[in-house]
MMTF fields as JSON, N, C-alpha, C and O atoms, coordinates in Angstrom:
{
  "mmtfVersion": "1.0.0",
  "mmtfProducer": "UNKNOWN",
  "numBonds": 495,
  "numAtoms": 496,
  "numGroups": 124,
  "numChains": 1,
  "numModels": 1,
  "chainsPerModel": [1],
  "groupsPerChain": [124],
  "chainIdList": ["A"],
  "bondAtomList": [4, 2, 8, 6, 12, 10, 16, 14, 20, 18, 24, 22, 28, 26, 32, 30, 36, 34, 40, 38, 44, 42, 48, 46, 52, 50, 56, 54, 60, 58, 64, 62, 68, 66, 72, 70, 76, 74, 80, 78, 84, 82, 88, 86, 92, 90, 96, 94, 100, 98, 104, 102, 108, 106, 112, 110, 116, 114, 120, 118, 124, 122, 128, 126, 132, 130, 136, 134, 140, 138, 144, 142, 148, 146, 152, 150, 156, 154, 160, 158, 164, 162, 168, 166, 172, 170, 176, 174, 180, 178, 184, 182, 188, 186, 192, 190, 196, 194, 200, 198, 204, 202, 208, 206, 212, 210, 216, 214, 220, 218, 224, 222, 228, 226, 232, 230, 236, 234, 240, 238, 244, 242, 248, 246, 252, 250, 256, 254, 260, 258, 264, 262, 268, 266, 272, 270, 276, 274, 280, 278, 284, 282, 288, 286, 292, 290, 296, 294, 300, 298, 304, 302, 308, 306, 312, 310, 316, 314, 320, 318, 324, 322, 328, 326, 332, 330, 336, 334, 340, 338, 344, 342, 348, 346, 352, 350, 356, 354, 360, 358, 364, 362, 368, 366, 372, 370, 376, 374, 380, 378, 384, 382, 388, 386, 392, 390, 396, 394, 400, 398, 404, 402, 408, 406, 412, 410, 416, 414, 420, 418, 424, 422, 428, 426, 432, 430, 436, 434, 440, 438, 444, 442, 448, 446, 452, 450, 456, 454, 460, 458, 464, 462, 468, 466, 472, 470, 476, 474, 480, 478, 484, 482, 488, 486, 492, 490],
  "bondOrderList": [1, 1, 1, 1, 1, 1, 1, 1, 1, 1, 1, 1, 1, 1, 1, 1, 1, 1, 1, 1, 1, 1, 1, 1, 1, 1, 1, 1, 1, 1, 1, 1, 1, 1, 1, 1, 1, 1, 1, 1, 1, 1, 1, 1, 1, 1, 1, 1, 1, 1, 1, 1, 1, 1, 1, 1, 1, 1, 1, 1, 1, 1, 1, 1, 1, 1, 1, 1, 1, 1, 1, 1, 1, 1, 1, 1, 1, 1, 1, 1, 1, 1, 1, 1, 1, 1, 1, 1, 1, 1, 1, 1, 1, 1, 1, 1, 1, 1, 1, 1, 1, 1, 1, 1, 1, 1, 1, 1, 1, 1, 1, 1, 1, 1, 1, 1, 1, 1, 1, 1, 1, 1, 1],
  "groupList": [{"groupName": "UNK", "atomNameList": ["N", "CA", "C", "O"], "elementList": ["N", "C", "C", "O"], "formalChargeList": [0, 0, 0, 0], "bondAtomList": [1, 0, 2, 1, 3, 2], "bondOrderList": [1, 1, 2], "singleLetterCode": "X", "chemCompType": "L-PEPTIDE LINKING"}],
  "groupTypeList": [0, 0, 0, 0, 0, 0, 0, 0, 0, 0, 0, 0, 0, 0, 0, 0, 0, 0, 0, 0, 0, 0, 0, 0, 0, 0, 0, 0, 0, 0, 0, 0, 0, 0, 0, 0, 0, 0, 0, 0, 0, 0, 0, 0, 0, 0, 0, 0, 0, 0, 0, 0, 0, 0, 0, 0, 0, 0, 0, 0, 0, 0, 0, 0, 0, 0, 0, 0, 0, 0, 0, 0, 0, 0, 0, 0, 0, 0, 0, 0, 0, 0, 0, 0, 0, 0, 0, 0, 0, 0, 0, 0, 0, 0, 0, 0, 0, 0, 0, 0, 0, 0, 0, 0, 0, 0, 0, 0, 0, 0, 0, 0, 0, 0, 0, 0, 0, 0, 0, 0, 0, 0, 0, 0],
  "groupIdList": [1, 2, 3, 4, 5, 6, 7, 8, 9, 10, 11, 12, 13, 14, 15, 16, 17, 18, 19, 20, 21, 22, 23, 24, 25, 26, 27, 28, 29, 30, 31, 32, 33, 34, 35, 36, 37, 38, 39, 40, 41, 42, 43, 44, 45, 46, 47, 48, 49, 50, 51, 52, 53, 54, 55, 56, 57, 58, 59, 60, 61, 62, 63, 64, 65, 66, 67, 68, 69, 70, 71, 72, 73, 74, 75, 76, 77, 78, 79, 80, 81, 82, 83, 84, 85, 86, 87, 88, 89, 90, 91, 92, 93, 94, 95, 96, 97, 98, 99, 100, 101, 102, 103, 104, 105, 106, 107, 108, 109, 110, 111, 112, 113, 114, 115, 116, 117, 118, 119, 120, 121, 122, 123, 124],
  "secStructList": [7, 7, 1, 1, 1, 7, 7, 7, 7, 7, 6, 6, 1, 1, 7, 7, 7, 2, 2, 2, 2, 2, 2, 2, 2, 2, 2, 2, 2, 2, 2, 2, 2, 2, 2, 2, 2, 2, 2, 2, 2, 2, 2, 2, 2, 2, 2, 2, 2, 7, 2, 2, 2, 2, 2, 2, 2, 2, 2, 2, 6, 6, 1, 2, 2, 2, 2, 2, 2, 2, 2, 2, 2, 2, 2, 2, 2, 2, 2, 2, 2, 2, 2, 2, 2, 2, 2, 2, 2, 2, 2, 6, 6, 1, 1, 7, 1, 6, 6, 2, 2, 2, 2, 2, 2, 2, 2, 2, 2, 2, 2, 2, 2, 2, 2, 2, 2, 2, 2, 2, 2, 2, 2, 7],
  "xCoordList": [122.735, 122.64, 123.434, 123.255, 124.417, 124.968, 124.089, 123.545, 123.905, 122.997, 123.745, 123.093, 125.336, 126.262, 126.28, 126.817, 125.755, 126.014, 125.08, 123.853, 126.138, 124.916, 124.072, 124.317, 122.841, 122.025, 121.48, 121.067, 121.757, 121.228, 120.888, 121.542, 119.279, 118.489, 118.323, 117.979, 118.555, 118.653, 119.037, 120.172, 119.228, 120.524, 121.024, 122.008, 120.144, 120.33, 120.958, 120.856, 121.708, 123.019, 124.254, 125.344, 123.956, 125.554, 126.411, 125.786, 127.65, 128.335, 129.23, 130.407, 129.038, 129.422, 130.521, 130.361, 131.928, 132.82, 132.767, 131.943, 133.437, 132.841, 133.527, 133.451, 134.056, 134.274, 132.493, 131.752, 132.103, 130.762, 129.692, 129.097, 129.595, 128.693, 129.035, 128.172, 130.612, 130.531, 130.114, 129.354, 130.602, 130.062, 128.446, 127.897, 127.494, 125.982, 125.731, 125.038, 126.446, 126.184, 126.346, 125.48, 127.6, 127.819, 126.568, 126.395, 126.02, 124.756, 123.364, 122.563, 123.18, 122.154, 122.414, 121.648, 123.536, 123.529, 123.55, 123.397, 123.696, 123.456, 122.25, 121.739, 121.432, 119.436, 119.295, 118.293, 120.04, 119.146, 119.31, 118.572, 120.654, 121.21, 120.543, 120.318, 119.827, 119.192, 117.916, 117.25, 117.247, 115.925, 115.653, 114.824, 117.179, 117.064, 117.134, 116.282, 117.913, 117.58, 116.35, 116.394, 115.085, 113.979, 113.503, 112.791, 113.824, 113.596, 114.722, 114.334, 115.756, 116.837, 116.131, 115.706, 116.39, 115.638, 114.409, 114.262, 113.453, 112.396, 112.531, 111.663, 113.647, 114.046, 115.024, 115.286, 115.39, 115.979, 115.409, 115.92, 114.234, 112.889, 112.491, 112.806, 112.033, 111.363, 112.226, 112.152, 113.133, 114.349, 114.41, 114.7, 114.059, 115.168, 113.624, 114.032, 112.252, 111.07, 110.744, 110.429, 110.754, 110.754, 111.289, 111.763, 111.248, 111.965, 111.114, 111.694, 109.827, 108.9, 109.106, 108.994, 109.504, 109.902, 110.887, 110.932, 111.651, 113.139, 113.014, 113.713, 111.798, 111.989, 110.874, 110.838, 110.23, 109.52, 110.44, 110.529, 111.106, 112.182, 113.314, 113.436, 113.742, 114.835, 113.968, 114.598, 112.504, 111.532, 111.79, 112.504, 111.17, 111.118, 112.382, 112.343, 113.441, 114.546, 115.28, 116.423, 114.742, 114.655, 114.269, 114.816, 113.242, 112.61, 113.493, 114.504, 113.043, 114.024, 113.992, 114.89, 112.712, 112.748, 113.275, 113.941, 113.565, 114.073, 115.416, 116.065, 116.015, 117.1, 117.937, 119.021, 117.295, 117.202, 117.679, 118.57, 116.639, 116.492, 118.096, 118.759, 118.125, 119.023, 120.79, 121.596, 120.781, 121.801, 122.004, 123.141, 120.523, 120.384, 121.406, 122.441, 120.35, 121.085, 122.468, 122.8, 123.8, 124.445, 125.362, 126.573, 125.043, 125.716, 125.688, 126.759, 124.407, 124.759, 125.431, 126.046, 125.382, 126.85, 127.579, 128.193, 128.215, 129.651, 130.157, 131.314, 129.386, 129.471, 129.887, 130.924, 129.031, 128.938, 130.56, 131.337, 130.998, 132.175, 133.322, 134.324, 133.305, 134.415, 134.149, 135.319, 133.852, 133.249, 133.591, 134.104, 133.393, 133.62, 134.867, 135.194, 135.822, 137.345, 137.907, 139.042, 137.53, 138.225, 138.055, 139.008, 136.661, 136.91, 137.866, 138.642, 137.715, 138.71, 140.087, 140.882, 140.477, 141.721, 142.276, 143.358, 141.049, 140.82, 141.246, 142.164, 140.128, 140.258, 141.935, 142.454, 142.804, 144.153, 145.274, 146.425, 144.751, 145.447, 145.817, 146.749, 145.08, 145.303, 144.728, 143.909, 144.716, 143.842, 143.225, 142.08, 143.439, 142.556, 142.668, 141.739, 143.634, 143.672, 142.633, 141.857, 142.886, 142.017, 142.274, 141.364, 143.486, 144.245, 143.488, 142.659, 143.911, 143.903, 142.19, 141.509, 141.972, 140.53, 139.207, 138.014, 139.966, 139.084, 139.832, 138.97, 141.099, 141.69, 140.857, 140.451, 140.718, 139.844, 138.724, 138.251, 138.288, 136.499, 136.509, 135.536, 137.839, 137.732, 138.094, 137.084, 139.177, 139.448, 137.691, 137.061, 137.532, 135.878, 135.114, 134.977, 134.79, 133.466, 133.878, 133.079, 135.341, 135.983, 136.134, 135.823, 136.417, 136.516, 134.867, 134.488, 134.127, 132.97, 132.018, 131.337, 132.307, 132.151, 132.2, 131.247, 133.444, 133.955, 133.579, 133.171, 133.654, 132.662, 131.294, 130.814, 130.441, 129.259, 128.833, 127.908, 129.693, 129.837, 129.738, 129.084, 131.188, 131.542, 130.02, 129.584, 129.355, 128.801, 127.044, 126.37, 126.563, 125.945, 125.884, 124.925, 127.307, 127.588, 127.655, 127.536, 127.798, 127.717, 126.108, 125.733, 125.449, 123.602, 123.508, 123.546, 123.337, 122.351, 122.981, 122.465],
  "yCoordList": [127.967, 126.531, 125.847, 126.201, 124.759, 123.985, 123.201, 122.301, 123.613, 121.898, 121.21, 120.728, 120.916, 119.971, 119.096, 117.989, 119.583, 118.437, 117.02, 116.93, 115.911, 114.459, 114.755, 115.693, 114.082, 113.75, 112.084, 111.71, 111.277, 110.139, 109.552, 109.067, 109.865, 109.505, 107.355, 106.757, 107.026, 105.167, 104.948, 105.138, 104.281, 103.845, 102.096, 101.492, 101.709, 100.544, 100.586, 99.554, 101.654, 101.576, 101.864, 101.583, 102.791, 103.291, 101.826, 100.844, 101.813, 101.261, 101.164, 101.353, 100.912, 101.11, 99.981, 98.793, 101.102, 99.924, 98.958, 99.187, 97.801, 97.111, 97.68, 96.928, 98.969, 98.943, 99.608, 99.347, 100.266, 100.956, 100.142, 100.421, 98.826, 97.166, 97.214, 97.308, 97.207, 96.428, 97.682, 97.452, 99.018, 99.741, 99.668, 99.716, 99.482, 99.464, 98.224, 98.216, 97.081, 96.293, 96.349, 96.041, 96.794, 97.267, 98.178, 98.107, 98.774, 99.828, 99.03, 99.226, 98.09, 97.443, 96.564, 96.641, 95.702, 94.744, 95.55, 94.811, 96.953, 98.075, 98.045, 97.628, 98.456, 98.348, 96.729, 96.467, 95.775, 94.454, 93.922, 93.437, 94.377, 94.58, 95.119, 94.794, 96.438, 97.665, 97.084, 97.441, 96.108, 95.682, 94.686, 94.63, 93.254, 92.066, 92.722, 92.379, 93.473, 93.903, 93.687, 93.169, 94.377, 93.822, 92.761, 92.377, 91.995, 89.895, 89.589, 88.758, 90.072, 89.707, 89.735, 89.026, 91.227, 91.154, 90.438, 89.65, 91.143, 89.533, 88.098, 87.428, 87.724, 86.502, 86.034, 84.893, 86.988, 86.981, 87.362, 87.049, 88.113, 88.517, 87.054, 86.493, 86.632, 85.076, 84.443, 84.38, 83.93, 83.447, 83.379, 82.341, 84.818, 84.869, 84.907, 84.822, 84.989, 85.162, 84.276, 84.698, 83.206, 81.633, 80.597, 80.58, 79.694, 78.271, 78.001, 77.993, 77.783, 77.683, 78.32, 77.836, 79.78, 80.752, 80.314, 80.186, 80.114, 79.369, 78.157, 78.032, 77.245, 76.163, 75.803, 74.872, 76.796, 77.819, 78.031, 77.345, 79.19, 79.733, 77.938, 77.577, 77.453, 76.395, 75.551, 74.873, 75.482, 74.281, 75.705, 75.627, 76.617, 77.311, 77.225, 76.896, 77.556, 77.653, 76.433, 76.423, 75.376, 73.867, 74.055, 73.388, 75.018, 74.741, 75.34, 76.018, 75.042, 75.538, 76.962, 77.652, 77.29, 79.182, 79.633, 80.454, 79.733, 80.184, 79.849, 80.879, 78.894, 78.743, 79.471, 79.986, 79.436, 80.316, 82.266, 83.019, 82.324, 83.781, 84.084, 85.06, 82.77, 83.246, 83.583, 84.508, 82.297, 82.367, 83.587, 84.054, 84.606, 85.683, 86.976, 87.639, 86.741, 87.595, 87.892, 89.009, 86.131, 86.505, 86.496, 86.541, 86.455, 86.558, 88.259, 88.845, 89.102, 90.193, 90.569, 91.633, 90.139, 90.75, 90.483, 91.505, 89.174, 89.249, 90.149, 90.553, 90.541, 91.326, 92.295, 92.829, 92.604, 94.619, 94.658, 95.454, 93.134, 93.708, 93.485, 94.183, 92.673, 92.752, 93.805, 93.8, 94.399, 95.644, 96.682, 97.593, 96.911, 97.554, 98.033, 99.186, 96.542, 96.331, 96.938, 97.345, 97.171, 97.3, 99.07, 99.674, 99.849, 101.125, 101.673, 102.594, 100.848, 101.455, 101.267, 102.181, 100.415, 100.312, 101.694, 102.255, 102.09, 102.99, 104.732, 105.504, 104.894, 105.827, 105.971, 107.071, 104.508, 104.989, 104.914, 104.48, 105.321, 105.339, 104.024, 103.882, 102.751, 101.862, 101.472, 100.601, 101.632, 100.39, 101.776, 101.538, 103.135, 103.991, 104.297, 104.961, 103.933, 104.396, 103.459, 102.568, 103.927, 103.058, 101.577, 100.765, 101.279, 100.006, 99.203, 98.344, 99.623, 99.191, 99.44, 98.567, 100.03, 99.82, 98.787, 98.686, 98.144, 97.395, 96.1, 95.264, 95.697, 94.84, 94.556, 93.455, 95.861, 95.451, 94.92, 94.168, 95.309, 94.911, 94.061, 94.103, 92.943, 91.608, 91.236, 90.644, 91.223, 91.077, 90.361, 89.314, 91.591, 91.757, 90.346, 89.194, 90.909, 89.999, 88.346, 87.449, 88.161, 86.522, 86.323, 85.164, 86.892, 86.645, 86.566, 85.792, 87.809, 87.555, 86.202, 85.625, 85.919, 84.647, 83.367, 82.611, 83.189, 82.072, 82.406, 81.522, 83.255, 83.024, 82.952, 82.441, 83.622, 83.036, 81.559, 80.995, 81.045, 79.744, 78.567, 77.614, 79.661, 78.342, 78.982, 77.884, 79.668, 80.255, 79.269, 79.318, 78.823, 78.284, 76.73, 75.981, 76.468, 74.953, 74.892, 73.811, 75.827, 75.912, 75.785, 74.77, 76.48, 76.456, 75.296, 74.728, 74.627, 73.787, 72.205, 71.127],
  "zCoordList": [75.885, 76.056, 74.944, 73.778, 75.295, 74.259, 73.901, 74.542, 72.629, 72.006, 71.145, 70.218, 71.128, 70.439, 71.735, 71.767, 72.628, 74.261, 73.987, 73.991, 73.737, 73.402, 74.195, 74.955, 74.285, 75.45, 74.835, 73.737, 76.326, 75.953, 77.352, 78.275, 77.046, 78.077, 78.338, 79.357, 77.558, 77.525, 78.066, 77.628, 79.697, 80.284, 79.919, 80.346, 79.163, 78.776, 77.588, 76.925, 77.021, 75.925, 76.521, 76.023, 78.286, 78.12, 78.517, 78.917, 78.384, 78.581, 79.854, 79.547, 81.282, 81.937, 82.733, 83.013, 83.002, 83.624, 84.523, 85.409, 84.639, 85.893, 87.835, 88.807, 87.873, 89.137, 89.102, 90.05, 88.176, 88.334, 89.101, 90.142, 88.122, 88.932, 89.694, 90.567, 90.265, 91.83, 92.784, 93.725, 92.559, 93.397, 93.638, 94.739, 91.751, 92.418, 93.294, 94.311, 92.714, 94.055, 95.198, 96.017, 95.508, 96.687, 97.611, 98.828, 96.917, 97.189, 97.31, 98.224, 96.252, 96.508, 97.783, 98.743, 97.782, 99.043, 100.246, 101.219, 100.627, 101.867, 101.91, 102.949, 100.852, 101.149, 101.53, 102.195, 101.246, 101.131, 103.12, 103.978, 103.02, 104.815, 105.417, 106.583, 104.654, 105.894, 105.931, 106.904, 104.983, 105.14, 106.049, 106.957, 105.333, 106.527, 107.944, 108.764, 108.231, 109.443, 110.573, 111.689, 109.732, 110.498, 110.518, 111.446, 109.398, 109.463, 110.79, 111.611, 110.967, 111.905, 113.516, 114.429, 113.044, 114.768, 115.404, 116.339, 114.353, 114.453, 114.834, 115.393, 114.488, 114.932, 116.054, 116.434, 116.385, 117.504, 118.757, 119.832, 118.627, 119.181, 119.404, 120.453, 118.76, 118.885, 119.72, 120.947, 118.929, 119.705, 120.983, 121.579, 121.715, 122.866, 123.885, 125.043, 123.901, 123.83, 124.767, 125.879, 124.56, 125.095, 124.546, 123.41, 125.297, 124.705, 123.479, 122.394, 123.522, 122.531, 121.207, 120.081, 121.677, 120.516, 119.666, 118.443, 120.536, 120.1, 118.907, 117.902, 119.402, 119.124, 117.654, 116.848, 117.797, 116.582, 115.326, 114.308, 115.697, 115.011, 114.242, 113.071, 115.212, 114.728, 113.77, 112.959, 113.734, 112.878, 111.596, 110.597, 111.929, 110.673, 109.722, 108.536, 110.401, 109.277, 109.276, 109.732, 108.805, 108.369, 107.05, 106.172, 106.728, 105.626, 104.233, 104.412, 102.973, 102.297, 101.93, 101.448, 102.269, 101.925, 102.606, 101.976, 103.864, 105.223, 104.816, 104.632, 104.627, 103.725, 103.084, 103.357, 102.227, 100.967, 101.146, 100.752, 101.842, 102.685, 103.773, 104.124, 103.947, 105.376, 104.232, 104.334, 103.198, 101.843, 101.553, 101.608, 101.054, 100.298, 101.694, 101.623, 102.781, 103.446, 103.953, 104.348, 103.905, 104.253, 102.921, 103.136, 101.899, 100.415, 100.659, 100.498, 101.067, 100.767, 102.221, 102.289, 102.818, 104.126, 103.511, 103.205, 102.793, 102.201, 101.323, 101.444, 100.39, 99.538, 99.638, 99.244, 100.22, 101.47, 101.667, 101.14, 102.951, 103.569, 102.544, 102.702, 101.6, 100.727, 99.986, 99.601, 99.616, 98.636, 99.318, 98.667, 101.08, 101.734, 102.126, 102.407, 102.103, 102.384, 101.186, 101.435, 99.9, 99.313, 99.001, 98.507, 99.369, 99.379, 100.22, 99.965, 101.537, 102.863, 102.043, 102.263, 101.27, 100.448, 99.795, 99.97, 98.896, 97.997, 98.999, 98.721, 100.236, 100.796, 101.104, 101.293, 101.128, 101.574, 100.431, 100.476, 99.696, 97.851, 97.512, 96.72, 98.112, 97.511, 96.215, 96.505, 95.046, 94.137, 93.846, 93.464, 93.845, 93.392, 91.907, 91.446, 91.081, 89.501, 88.588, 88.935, 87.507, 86.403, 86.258, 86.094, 86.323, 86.236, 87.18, 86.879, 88.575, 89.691, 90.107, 90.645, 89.946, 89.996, 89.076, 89.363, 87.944, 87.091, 87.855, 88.126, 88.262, 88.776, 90.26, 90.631, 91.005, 92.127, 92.159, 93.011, 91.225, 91.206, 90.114, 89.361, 89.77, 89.19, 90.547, 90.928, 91.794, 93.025, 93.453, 93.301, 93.993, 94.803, 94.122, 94.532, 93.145, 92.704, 92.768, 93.038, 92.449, 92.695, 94.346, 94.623, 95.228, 96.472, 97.378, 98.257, 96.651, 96.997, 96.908, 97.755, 95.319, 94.958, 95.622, 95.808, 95.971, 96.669, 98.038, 98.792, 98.299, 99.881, 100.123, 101.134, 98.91, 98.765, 98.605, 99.188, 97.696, 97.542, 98.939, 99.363, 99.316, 100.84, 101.812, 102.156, 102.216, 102.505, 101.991, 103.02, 101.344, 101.101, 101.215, 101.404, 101.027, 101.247, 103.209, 103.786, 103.756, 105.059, 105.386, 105.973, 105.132, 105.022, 105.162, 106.254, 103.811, 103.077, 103.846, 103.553]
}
């Protein structure tokens, strides 16, 4: 066994690059997608149910949590697919080096941005 091998169990010292963030985001906004999922269908369940259902559903997301929720969910679709666009980049030797990879995931997170942005001003 090497015991000159660091070991550093803290993950709150290492220092990690930012294509690293955008990839965990990228990962978190996939669980947050795979969860809205069942709020989605649910509501489209209602929705499509009766007129009543329908008309249920359109009072509810008036309110500002529903709002809020509907913001959260499609901030993380945006995310996902720009994050997404830019691995499919990667898989075709685009943007795959060190350079080009801290450049992408300053790319990502500003484009994501601004569509979250316009994306909320669309909501509210």
């Amino acid at each position: 066994m090497n015991s000159k091998r660091p070991v550093n169990l803290d993950l709150t010292t290492i220092k990690l690059p930012l294509p690293a963030y955008t990839s965990i985001l990228h990962r978190i906004s996939g669980v947050i997608l795979f969860v809205a999922i069942a709020f989605l269908l649910y509501a489209l369940d209602l929705s499509l149910a009766s007129e009543e259902g329908f008309n249920d559903l359109k009072m509810l997301m008036q309110g500002f949590f529903a709002k809020l929720i509907a913001w959260g969910i499609v901030s993380a679709l945006l995310y996902h697919l720009v994050a997404g666009i830019k691995h499919l980049l990667m898989d075709v030797d685009i943007g795959d080096t060190k350079e080009s990879g801290i450049f992408g995931a300053k790319i990502t997170l500003v484009v994501s941005a601004v569509l979250i942005v316009l994306a909320g001003v669309v909501i509210w």
